[in-house]
C-alpha positions in Angstrom: 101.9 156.9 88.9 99.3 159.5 88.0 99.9 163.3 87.4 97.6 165.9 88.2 97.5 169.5 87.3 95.7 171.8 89.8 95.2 175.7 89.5 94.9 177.1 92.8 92.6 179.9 93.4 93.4 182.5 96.4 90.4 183.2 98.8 90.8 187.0 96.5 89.5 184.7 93.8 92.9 185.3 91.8 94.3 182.4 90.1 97.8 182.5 92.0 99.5 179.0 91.4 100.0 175.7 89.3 101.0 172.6 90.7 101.7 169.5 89.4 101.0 166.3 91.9 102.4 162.9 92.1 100.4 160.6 92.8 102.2 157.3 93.7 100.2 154.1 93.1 102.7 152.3 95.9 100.8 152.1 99.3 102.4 151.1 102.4 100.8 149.7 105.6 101.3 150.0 109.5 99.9 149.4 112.6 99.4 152.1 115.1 97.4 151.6 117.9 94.9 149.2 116.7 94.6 151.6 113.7 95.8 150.6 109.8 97.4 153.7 108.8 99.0 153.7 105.2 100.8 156.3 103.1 100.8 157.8 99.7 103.2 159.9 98.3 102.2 164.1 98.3 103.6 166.8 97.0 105.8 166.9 100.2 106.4 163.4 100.2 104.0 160.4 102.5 100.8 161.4 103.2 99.6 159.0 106.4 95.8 158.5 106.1 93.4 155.3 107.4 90.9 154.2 105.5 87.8 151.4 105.9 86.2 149.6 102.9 82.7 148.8 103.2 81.4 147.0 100.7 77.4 146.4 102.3 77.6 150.3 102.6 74.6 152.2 101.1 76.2 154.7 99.8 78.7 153.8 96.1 81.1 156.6 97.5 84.8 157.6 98.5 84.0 159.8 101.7 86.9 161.9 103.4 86.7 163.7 106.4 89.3 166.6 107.4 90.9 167.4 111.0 91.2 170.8 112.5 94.4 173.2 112.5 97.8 171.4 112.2 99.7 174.3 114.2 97.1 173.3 116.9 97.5 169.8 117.8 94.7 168.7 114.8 95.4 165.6 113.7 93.1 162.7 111.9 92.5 161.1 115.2 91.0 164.4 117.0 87.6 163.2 118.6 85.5 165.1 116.3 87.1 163.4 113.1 87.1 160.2 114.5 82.9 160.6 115.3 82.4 161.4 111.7 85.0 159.0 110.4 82.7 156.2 111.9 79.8 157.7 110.6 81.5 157.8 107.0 82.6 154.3 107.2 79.2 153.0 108.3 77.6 154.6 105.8 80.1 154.5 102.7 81.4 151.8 100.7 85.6 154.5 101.2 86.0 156.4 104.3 88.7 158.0 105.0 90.9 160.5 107.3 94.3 161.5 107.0 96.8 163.6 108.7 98.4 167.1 106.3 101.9 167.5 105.9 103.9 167.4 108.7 101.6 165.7 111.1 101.8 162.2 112.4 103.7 160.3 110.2 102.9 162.8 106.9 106.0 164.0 106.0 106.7 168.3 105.2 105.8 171.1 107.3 102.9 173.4 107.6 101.4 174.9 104.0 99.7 177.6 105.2 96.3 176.1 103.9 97.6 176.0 100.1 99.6 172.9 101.4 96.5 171.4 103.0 94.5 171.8 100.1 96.9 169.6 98.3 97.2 167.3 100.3 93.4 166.6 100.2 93.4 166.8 96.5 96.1 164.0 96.3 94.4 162.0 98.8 91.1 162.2 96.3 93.1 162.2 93.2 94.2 158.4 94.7 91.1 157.2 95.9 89.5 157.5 92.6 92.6 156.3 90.5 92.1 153.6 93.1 88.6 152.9 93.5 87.3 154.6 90.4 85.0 157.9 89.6 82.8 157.1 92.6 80.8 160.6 94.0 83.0 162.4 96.7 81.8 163.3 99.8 83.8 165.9 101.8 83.7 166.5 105.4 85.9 168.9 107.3 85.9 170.2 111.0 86.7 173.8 112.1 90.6 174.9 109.4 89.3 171.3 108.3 85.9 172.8 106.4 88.0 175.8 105.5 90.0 173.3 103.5 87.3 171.1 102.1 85.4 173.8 101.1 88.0 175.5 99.3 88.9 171.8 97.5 84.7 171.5 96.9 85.3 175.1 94.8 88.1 173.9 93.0 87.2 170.5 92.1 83.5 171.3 91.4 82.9 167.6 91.4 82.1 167.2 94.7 79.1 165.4 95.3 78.3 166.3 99.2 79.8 168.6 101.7 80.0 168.5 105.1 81.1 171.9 107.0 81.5 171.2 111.1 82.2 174.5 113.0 83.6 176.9 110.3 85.9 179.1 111.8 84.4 182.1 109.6 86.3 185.1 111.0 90.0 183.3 111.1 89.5 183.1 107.5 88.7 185.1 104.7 85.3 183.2 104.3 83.4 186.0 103.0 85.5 185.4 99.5 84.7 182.5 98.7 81.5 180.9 96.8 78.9 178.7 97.9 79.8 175.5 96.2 77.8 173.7 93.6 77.0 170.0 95.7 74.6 169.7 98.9 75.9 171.1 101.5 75.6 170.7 105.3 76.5 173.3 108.2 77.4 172.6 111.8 77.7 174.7 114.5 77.0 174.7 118.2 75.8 177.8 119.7 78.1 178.3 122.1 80.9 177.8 120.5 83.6 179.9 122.1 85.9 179.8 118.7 82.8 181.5 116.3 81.4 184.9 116.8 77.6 183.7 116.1 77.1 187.5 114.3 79.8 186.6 111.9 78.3 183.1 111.3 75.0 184.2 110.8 76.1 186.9 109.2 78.0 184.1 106.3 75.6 182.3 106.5 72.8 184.5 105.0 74.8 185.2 101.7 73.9 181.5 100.7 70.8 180.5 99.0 71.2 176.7 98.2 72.8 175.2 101.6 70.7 172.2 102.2 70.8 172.1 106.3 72.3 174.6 108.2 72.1 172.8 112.2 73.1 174.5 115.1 73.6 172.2 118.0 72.6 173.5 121.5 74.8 174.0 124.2 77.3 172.8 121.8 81.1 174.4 122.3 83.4 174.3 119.4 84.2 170.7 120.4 81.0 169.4 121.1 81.8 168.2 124.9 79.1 166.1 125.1 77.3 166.7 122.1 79.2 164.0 120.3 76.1 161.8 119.6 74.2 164.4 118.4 76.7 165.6 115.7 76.9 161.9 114.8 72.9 161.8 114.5 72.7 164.6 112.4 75.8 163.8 109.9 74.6 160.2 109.7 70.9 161.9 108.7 72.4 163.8 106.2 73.9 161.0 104.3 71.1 159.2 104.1 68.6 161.3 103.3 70.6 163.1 100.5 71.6 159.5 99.2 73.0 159.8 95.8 
């Protein structure tokens, strides 16, 4: 068992609340449609995540990717998620994805992104008990960047970032700091989700981001634009190696 001791810090930039996690060493194991999900214990009880060990992988990193809004049908195996999990696990010696509270098989309800954000922090706080202090890659896909970009800015460990189709407007983005690891952006231009003026307009407060790619013809789901996103995440791995 491992305890952990996280300040959260509201998107006001006010320290607001203390937690202490519980991180249970105890992992169980199911099959579910040809996938191995496993649990660990949360702050609201099992957290239900898959993960793939690589050990030819280039990359000497724990990698986690995380899905879109739980209140609207986002889960782990959402088609975006599952494109970068596969670039993650190719690439990375830990990948892996995993569903918040109260999706799937994770057990609680809905934490109104505070929830969310621990839940990733337990899931990292167990990789690295598990697999030790590798470098942490983040990736996150529309609430999912929202959350691992608040997690980058509390953590400050982070090695890489990924941020696929930030929802900027639906949260008070304009708050929050531009995080000290490299960082990729992903948008499509026609995403129907993200006013582009509020994007852009985001976007130019930051100095460091190290590739900012907008897709063409790309909707917030990237219909058809799968490969692409894969092309470009899988670049950015590589050629930002650690």
């Amino acid at each position: 068992m491992m305890f952990l001791s996280v300040g959260f810090v509201s998107d006001e930039g006010v320290f607001n609340k203390s937690v202490k996690m519980i991180i249970m060493m105890t992992v169980g194991v199911r099959e579910i449609k040809g996938l191995k999900m496993q649990t660990i214990y949360g702050l609201s009880g099992n957290i239900e995540f898959e993960q793939s060990c690589n050990n030819n992988a280039r990359c000497d990193v724990i990698a986690i990717v995380c899905h879109p809004h739980p209140l609207h049908g986002g889960s782990m195996t959402n088609k975006v998620v599952t494109t970068v999990f596969k670039v993650l696990e190719k690439n990375c010696q830990i990948a892996i994805r995993f569903n918040y509270r109260g999706v799937g098989d994770s057990a609680g309800s809905y934490g109104d992104t505070d929830g969310e954000i621990a839940d990733l922090i337990s899931v990292i706080t167990w990789a690295r008990t598990t697999y030790g202090n590798k470098h942490i890659y983040l990736a996150g896909f529309s609430f999912g960047a929202y959350i691992s970009l608040r997690v980058a800015l509390i953590l400050e460990d982070i090695d890489k970032l990924i941020s696929i189709a930030p929802v900027v407007h639906h949260h008070d983005y304009n708050n929050l700091k531009e995080p000290h690891c490299q960082w990729e952006i992903i948008v499509g231009d026609e995403d129907e989700l993200i006013l582009m003026k509020d994007f852009d307009a985001w976007y130019d407060k930051f100095a460091h981001v190290s590739s900012m790619q907008k897709i063409n013809g790309a909707s917030h789901f990237f219909h058809g634009k799968l490969i692409e996103l894969r092309n470009i995440v899988d670049e950015f791995i590589n050629t930002t190696n650690n």
